[in-house]
Each structure stands twice: as C-alpha cells, then as structure tokens.
C-alpha positions in Angstrom: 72.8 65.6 1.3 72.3 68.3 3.8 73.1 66.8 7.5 72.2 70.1 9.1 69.5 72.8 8.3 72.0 76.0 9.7 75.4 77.4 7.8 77.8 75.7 9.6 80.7 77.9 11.3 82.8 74.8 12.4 86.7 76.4 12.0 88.8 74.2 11.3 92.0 76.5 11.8 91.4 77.9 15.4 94.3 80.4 16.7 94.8 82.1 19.5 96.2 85.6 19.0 99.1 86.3 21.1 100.1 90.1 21.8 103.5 91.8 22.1 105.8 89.8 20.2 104.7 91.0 16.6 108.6 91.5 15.9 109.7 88.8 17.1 108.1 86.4 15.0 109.1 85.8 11.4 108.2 83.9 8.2 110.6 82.3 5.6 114.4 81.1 5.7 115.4 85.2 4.6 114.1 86.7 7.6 115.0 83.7 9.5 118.4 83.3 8.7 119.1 87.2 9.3 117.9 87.6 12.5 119.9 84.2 13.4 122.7 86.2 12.0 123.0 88.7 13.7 122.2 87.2 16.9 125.3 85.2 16.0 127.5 88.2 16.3 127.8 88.3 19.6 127.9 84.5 20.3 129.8 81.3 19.2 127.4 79.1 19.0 124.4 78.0 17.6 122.6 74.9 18.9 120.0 73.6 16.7 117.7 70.8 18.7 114.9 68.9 16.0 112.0 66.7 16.6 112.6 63.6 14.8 111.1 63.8 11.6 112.1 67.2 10.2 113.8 67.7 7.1 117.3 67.7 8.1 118.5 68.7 4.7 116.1 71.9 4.5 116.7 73.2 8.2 120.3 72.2 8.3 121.4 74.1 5.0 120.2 77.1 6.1 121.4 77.4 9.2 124.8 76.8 7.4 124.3 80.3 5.8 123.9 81.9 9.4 127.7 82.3 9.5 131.3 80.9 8.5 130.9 77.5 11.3 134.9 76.1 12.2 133.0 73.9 13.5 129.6 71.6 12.9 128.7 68.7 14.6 125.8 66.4 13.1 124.2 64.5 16.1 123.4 62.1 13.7 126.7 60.9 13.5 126.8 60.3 17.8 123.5 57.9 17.6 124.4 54.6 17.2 124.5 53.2 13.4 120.9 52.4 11.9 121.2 48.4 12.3 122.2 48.6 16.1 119.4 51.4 16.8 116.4 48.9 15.0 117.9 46.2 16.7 117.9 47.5 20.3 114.1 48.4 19.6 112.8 45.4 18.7 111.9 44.2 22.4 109.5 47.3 21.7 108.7 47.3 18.4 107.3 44.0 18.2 106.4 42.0 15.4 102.6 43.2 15.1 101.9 45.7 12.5 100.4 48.7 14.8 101.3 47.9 18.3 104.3 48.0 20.5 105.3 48.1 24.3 105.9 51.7 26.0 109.3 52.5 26.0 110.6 54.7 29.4 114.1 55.1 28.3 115.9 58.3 27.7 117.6 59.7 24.0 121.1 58.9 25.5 120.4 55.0 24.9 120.6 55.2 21.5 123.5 57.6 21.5 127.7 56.4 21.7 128.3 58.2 24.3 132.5 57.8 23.5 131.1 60.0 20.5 129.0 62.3 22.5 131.7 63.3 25.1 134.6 63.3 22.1 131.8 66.7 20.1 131.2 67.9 23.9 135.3 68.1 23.8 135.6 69.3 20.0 133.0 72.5 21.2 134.8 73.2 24.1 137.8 73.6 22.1 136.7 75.4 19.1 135.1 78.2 21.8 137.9 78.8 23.7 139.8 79.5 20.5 136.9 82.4 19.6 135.8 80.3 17.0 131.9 79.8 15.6 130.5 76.1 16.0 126.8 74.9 14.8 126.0 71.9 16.1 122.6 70.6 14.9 119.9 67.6 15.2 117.8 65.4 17.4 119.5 66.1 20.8 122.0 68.8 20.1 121.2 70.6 23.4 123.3 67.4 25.2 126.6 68.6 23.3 126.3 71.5 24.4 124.2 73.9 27.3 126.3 77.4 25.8 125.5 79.7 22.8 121.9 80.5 21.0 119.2 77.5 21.5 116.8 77.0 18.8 114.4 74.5 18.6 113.0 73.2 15.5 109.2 71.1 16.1 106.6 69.4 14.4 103.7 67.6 15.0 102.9 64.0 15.0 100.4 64.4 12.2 103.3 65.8 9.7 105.0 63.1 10.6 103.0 60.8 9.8 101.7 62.1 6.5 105.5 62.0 5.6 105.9 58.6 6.5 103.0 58.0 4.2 104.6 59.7 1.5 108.0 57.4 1.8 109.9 58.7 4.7 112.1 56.8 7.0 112.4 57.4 10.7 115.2 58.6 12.5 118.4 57.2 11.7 116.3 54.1 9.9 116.9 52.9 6.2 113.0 52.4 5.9 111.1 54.5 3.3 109.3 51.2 1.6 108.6 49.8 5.2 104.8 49.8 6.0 103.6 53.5 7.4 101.7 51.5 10.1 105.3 50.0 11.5 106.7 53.6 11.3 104.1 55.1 12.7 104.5 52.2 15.9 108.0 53.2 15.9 107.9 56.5 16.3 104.4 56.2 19.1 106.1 53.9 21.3 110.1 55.0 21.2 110.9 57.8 19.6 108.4 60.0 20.3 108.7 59.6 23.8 112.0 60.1 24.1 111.4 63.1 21.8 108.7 64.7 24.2 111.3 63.7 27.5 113.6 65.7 26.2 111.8 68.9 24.5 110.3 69.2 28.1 113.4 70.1 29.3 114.4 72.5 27.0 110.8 74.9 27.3 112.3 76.8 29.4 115.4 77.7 27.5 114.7 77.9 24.0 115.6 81.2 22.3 114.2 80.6 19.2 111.5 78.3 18.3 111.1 77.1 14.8 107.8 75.8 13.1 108.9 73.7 10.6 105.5 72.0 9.7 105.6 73.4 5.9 108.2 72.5 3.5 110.6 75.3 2.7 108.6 77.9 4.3 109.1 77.8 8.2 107.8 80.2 11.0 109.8 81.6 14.0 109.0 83.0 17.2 111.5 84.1 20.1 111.2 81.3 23.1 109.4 83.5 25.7 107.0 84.3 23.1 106.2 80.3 23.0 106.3 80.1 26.7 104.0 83.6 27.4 101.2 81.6 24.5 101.6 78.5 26.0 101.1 80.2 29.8 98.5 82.3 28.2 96.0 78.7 27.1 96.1 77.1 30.8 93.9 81.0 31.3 91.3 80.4 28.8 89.2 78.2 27.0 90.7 77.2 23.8 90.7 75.0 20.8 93.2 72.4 19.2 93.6 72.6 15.5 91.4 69.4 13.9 93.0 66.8 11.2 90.5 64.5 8.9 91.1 61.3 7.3 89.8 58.9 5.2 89.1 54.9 6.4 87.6 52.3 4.3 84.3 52.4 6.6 84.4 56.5 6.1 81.1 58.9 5.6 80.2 62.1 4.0 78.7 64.3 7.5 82.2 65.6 8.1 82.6 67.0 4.4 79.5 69.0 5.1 79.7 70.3 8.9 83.5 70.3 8.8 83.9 72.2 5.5 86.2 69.3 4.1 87.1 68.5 0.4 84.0 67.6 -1.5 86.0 65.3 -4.1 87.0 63.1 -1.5 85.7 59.6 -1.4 85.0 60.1 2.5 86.3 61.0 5.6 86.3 58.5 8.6 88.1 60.6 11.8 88.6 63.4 12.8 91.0 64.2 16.0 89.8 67.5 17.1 90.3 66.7 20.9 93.5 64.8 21.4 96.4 66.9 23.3 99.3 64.2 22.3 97.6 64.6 18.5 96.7 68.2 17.5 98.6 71.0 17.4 97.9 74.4 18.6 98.1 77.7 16.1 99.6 80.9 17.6 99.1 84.5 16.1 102.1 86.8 16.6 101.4 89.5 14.3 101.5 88.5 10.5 103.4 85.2 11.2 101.2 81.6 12.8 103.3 79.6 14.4 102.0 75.8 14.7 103.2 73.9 18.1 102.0 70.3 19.2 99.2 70.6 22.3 101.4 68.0 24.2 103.9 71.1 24.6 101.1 72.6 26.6 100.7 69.2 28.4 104.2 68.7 29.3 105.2 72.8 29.6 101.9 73.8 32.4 100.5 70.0 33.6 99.6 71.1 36.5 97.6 74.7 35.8 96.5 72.4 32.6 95.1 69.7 34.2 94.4 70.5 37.5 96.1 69.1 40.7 94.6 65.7 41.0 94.4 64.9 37.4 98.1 66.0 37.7 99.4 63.6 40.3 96.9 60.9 39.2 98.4 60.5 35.6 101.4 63.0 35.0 101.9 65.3 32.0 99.4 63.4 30.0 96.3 64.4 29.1 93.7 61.4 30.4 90.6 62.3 28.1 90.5 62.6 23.8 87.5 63.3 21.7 87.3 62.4 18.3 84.6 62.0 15.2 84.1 58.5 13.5 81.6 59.3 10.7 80.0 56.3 8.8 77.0 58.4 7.5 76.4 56.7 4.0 79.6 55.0 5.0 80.0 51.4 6.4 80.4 49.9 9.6 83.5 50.0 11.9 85.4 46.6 12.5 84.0 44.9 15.0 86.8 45.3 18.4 87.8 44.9 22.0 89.8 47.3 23.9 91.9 45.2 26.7 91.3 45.1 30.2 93.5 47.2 32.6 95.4 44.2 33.3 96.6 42.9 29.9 97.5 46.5 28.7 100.1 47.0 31.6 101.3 43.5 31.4 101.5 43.4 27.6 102.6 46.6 26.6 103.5 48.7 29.2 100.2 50.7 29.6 99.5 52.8 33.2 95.5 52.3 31.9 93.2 51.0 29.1 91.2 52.5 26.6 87.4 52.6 28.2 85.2 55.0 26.1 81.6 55.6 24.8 80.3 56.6 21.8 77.7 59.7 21.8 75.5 59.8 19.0 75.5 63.0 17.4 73.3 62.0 14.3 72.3 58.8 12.7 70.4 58.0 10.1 68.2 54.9 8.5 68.9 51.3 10.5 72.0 53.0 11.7 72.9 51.7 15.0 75.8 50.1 17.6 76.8 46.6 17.8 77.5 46.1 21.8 78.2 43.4 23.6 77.4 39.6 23.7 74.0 37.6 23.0 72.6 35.3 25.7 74.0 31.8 26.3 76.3 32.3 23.4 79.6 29.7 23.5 82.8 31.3 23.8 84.6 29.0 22.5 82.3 28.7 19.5 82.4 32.1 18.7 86.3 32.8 18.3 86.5 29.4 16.5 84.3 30.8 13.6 86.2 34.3 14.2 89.1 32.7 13.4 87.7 30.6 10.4 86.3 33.8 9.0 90.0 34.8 8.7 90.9 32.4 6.2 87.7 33.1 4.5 86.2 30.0 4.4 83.3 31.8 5.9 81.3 35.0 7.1 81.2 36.1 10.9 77.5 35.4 11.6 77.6 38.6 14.2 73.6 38.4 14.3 74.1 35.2 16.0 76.4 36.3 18.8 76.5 40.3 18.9 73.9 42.3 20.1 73.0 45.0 17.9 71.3 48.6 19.1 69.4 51.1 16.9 70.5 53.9 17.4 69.3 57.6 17.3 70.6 61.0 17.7 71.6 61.9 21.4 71.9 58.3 22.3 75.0 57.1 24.6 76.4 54.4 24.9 79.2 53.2 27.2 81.9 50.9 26.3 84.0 49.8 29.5 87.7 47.7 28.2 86.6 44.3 27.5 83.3 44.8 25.5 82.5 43.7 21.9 81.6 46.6 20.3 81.5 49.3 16.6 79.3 51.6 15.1 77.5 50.7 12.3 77.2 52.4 9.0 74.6 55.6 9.1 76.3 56.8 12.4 78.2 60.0 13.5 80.0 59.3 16.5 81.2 61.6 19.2 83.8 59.1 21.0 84.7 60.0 24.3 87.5 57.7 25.5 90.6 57.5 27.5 94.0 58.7 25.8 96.0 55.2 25.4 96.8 55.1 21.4 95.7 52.7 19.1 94.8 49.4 21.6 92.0 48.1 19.3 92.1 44.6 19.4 90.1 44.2 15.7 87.7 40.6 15.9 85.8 40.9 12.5 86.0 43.5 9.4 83.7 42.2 7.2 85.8 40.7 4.8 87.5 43.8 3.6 90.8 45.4 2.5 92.5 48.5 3.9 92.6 52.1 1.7 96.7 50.7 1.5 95.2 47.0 -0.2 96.6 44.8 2.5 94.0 42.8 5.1 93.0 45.6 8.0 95.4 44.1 11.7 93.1 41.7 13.2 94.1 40.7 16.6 91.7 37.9 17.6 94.3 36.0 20.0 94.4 38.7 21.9 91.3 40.3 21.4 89.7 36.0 23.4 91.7 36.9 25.9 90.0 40.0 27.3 86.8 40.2 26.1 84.3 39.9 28.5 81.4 37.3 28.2 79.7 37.9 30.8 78.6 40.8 29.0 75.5 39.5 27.4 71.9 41.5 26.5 70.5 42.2 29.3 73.5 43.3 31.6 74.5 45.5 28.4 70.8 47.4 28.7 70.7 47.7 32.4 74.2 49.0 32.3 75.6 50.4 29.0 72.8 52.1 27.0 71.3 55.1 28.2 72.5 55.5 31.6 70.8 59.0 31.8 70.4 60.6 35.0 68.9 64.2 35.5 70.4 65.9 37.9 69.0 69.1 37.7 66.2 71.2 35.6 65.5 75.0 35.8 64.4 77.4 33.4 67.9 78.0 32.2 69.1 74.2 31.8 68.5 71.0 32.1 71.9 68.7 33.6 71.8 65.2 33.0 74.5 63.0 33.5 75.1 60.5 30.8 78.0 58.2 32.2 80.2 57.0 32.3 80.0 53.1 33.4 81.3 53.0 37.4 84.5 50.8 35.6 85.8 54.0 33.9 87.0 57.2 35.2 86.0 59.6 33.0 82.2 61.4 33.9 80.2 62.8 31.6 77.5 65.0 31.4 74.7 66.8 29.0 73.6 70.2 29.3 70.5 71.4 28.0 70.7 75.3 27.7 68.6 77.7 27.5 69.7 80.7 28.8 73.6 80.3 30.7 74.6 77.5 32.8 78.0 77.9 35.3 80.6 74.5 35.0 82.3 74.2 38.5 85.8 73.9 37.7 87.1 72.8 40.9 90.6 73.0 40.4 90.3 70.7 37.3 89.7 70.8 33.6 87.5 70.0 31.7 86.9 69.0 27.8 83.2 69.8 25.8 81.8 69.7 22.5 78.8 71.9 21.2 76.6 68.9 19.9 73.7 71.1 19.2 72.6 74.2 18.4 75.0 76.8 16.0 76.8 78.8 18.6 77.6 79.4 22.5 79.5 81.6 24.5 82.2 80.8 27.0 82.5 83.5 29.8 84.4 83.8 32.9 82.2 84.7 35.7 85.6 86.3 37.4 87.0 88.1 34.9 90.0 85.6 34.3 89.3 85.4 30.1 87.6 86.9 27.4 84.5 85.8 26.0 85.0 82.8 23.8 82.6 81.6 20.9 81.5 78.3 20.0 80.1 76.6 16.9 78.3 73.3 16.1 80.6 70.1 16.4 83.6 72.0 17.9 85.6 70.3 20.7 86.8 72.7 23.0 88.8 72.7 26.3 88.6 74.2 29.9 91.9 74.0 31.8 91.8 74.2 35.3 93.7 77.3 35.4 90.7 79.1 33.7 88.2 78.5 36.8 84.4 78.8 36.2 83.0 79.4 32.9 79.6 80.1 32.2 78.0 79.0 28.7 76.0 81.6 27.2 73.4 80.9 24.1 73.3 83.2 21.6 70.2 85.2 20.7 68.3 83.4 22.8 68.4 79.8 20.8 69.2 76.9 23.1 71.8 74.7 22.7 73.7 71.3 24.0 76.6 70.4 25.3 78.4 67.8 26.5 81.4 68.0 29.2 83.5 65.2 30.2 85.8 65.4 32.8 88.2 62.4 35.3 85.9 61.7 37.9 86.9 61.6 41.5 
C-alpha cells in the first residue's frame, strides 16, 4: 500500500560530519589497541570508565594487550556482591513489572568503599614503583584521577536490545528475568547514576570509545567528542531514529521510514527523544555513535536555553515519537497521572501531558478521548476490573468517547485523560519526557509480542483519571484547539496547543515561501509533516544550510538562534514546532 505519492527521503542514519580530527578517530580493536599503546609509553596508567551494559569481556581483554599491567583492578570486585546490590534497590525497583521510583543517589552507594580506598592504595603504590596499572569498569575514574582516561559508552537502546537477547544488568544474576524488569532497573537506578557520573568525566576523557557494535568498536580522542558535541548546540540537527514492533503495530513506517518489509509491523519509532537516541559523528572514515543525553548533560544551557535550563535541569523537557496503527490495531486504552501522584509515587518533578498530531489516518480510524456524559465512575472501573479476569469485554462505547479522526487533526491529552489511538492512525505524539508512566485501563483482551498479559495498572490508573472530563468539555477544550495567528503570502501560523494545563506550545506552519522561528534564547524541536523537503537557514550566518525530508524530527537548540525554513522549488510545506511555553 502506498501511504505517500513522493519517494520518500526520510534518513534514518543522520550524521553530522565533524572536521579536523580525521586522525584521531579509529575503527577496530588493531588500530585501537596501538594507539592506546603507545600512548601508554609515556604513562602508568590506563583508566577505563564503562556505561553499564557493555561487554566487559570484549573491552576488557583488549585493553589487557595495551601493555604488561602489574597491576589491574576490576571495579566490579569494589561494588557490593549481587544479592546486597538487588536488595538495596528494591525500595526502587518495586514490584510492578515496568515502573519504579526515581532514584537520586550517587554510584558510590552501591560501592564498599573499605574496597574502593584499599585499589585507591594498591594504585598509589604500584605508581610510585614505575609500575603499569589498568584499572577498568563502571566507575574506574573514582580509583583513580592520574594516567590515560578512556571512556567506553553506549546507548540505552543497545542495552536494551541486549537485555532482550538474555543479558543481565550490572553486577545482577538475571539473564532469564523479564526484559521489562531489567529495563525498570536500569531507567530508574542505574542509568542515572550512570549519566551523574559520565557528566563529570566530559570534560576529561582522552579517549572516547563507541562500543555499540560487537567486536568492532570506534574511537575518537576526547576533545574531538567535546568540539562535536559543542559543534550541535550551533545548528540544527537530527538524532538517529530506532523502530519497533508492538502487538497494535502498522505498516506506514515500513514505507516512509525505509524499514524491513518482512516484518510483521512496526508500532514506535523514537526519532525525538534526547535521553533515547543517539547522535552519529563523522570523523573521517570512522562514525562514532554517542547517546543525545551527552549533549543534554555536556551543553544544557546553550542546548536548551536559559529558562528551560533553570526550569528543569540537564533534561530535555519535550520527545517526539511515531505510534503507527495503519492496518494495525488500536493502542491500549490509558491514563497518564496527574502531577501530584507522579511526584508522590514515584519520585517524578512532572507528568507526562501530550497530544497526539495526526499525520495520516485512514478508514474509521480515529481517537478514543475522554469520558461519556453522566457516566458512573464507580461503574466503570468495576467492569474494568471484571474485564481483567475475562469474564467480560470492556464496553468502551458505553463510557469513552470516540473521535474520527483525519489527517492534520490535534488532539490534546492533559495527565488524567482516558485516551489511545485507534487502529488506521499515524500519530505524531508530542509529550513531555517522563518515561513510561502509562497507567494501561483496557487492551482489548490481548497478549504481548513476549506471550504474557500487556501491565495493566487500573488501581492506579481510578486514582487519577479525571471524570469530569466528559464530551462536551473534551470538544470545547481538547480537539482542535486551532488558532491562526498569522497569514501572509509566505505562511500561514496557527497555533495548535497545547491545553493551558501543559507547558509545552505548539504550533503549525503553513509555508509557502520561508518563514523565520524566533528563537529567543530557547530551543525548539519540529517535524516536517508535509511536503518532501525544507531548508533550515540561519538568517545570521551562525550554521549552514540544513535539509529536511518528510516525517523527520529535527531540533533547534537555543544556541543556534533564528532559523528560517525555506521550501524547496517552490512546493509548500508543513511543519510543526513545539517548544516549553512561558
């Protein structure tokens, strides 16, 4: 089925290329090791700092053949044993299959710290004596601050594929244990204490290490990371995109998105989600892969702008992502919690508000949103609950109300309202950047691609959901919110949302000719919904021209000022921009 009448150009492996460090980037454990070698001539030590997740075994073997070590130390053997570690986590981990609290410790918590001053010692020692010492793993920069500082990353994507494929996390026995759980581990603890302490080692890396691909990493010298990560807060840019299949997944992504015919479906797409996607650096002959959150935590404040900055921290507020059901079926039907219950629950600063933009649609495809008239509460999560046990069917025509949709529609979705796509949609969802707070009511009876019942969260899913959010409210105030703010020859500007309970703004540019985004000190984050191509100049001079194609998410950081959007040969497109409004 052909979605779109025009060749798609959507790349789905965006780079930026970055100049003057062409030999000082390398490919494969030969070149690697060498140069690691001989940097080791004139130094004792080598200090080898991971991301939890990467293959120990591979990276730490070959480091071994840099040179003759007196001395290794294996931070693994400081952290606390595996039982003690799972233990201390469960206050966090919780007993729910996706969803945990927030942890705000540091990596030290989980370390003995007898053990870590007893290898600070043993280093100290082995130095002094002229003597070479590798010490390698999660943390390795806390043994020691002296010698040659490489740092070995990965992005939360590879992880999680890997814990698909039977991997345990760190310094856990747990390769049969549900990927959901792993993946909850590693969101809400170790993760975070990953990304605390990488942020403090930017600065200081010598050698950064890519080791996203088994048994064939890529290296770059540390300033060249920190001149390409200084070098995207300048310019538009684009985060590399990853595609996955759900039980409710469609076929528009396959076609627009250049994805794997053979598959059964595809049901997301992140291709706007800084703690997700990764970013893809050219130096030379060699890419080197680095997660967007580096570029969050490395530049927040030429990233996101001042006020974004001191309103939420090195965190990017705002993702965009693709939930295709086009000959697919519909989404579960789900809350998101109020402000409230997020913070008190699990630990949350906000809540997941969003909206979904309609890029196409097809047939009776539509949006289930909010509540029917003079519906009973009480009624409805009683036969919610029953349908659980499968003594019945959720009658949703009785209680939910139900939207047909069609292309270019918007529709807003503050925390606390019933909502889901139905099957025949592609959605644009434009939401705030909390992970995985769907409080699932209803999924019409099915089984997840793993065979196990999809999480349903109905007790906590009654206590935030809004009832007061019945038809008519939901018209006046949800659906359609347009608003034109301004028409001219060269565009049209409407704003779309969002609902005066969120903070993000959106708007929809019609262009014609060139329209000029304001940056005023902050960023903002687009997608082309329309139209094959745009683009992206700097009225100033501050970047080069940048192109865009059909579906692509892109971002402006603040840094990067003014941009004027461009059409191409004179064929108009659309575009919409979403930025934190204040």
């Amino acid at each position: 089925m052909n979605y779109i009448n025009f060749a798609s150009k959507y790349d789905k492996y965006p780079e930026t290329v970055i100049p003057g460090f062409d030999d000082q980037a390398f490919n494969g454990w030969k070149d690697i090791v060498k140069v690691i070698s001989e940097e080791l001539e004139h130094r004792n030590v080598l200090t080898v700092d991971c991301y939890p997740g990467v293959h120990d075994q591979e990276l730490l073997s070959n480091f071994e053949k840099c040179r003759n070590f007196d001395l290794i130390i294996r931070m693994d053997d400081i952290f606390f044993e595996s039982e003690k570690i799972t233990e201390m986590m469960k206050p966090f981990l919780t007993d729910d299959r996706v969803r945990g609290k927030y942890y705000y410790g540091i990596i030290t918590d989980f370390m003995d710290s007898s053990k870590l001053e007893t290898a600070r010692k043993k280093v100290r020692e082995t130095v002094s004596e002229n003597k070479k010492v590798l010490v390698y793993g999660f943390g390795a920069y806390l043994v020691t601050e002296k010698g040659l500082l490489v740092y070995a990353d990965m992005t939360r994507w590879e992880i999680q594929l890997r814990y698909r494929k039977g991997e345990s996390n760190y310094k856990a026995n747990n390769p049969d244990e549900d990927s959901l759980k792993k993946i909850k581990r590693g969101y809400f603890i170790e993760w975070r204490i990953a990304d605390r302490h990488k942020e403090k080692l930017l600065d200081r890396i010598d050698y950064y290490l890519d080791s996203e691909a088994e048994d064939d990493p890529n290296m770059v010298c540390g300033e060249g990371l920190r001149t390409a990560l200084k070098s995207l807060v300048n310019r538009p840019f684009r985060m590399v995109p990853y595609f996955d299949p759900g039980v409710w997944g469609g076929q528009w992504m396959k076609e627009v998105c250049h994805l794997d015919p053979s598959r059964k479906n595809y049901a997301w797409s992140f291709d706007g989600v800084p703690e997700e996607n990764s970013l893809f650096f050219r130096f030379g002959r060699v890419r080197v892969a680095s997660p967007a959150m580096n570029l969050t935590k490395y530049r927040p404040v030429e990233f996101l702008g001042k006020k974004t900055f001191s309103r939420f921290g090195a965190e990017f507020p705002i993702r965009f992502d693709f939930l295709d059901t086009m000959n697919g079926q519909n989404l579960s039907l789900q809350v998101h919690p109020t402000t409230e219950y997020i913070h008190e629950k699990f630990g949350m600063a906000y809540t997941q508000d969003e909206s979904y933009y309609i890029l196409d649609c097809q047939g009776d495809g539509g949006v289930f949103l909010g509540l029917k008239e003079g519906i009973d509460p009480k009624e409805m999560i009683a036969e919610l609950k029953e349908a659980q046990t499968g003594k019945i069917r959720f009658d949703d025509s009785k209680y939910i109300n139900f939207f047909k949709a069609k292309k270019f529609d918007h529709y807003l979705i503050p925390a606390g309202t019933i909502h889901c796509s139905s099957s025949d949609c592609m959605v644009l969802e434009i939401s705030a950047t909390p992970y995985n707070f769907t409080f699932k009511l209803w999924d019409w009876d099915r089984l997840g691609l793993d065979g196990l019942p999809r999480p349903i969260h109905i007790e906590d899913g009654e206590q935030v959901i809004q009832f007061n959010r019945t038809t008519e409210w939901v018209k006046d105030n949800l659906v359609n919110r347009f608003e034109k703010l301004t028409e001219n020859a060269d565009y049209t500007e409407t704003r779309t949302g969002l609902h005066e309970l969120e903070f993000i703004e959106s708007r929809v540019y019609d262009i014609t000719t060139a329209v000029t985004f304001r940056s005023n000190g902050e960023f903002c984050m687009c997608n082309l919904v329309d139209g094959q191509e745009a683009v992206i100049e700097s009225p100033d001079g501050l970047f080069e021209p940048y192109e865009v194609h059909y579906a692509e998410t892109f971002i402006i950081p603040a840094n990067a000022g003014d941009a004027v959007i461009r059409t191409v040969d004179g064929k108009p497109v659309k575009i919409i921009k979403a930025n934190v409004r204040y």
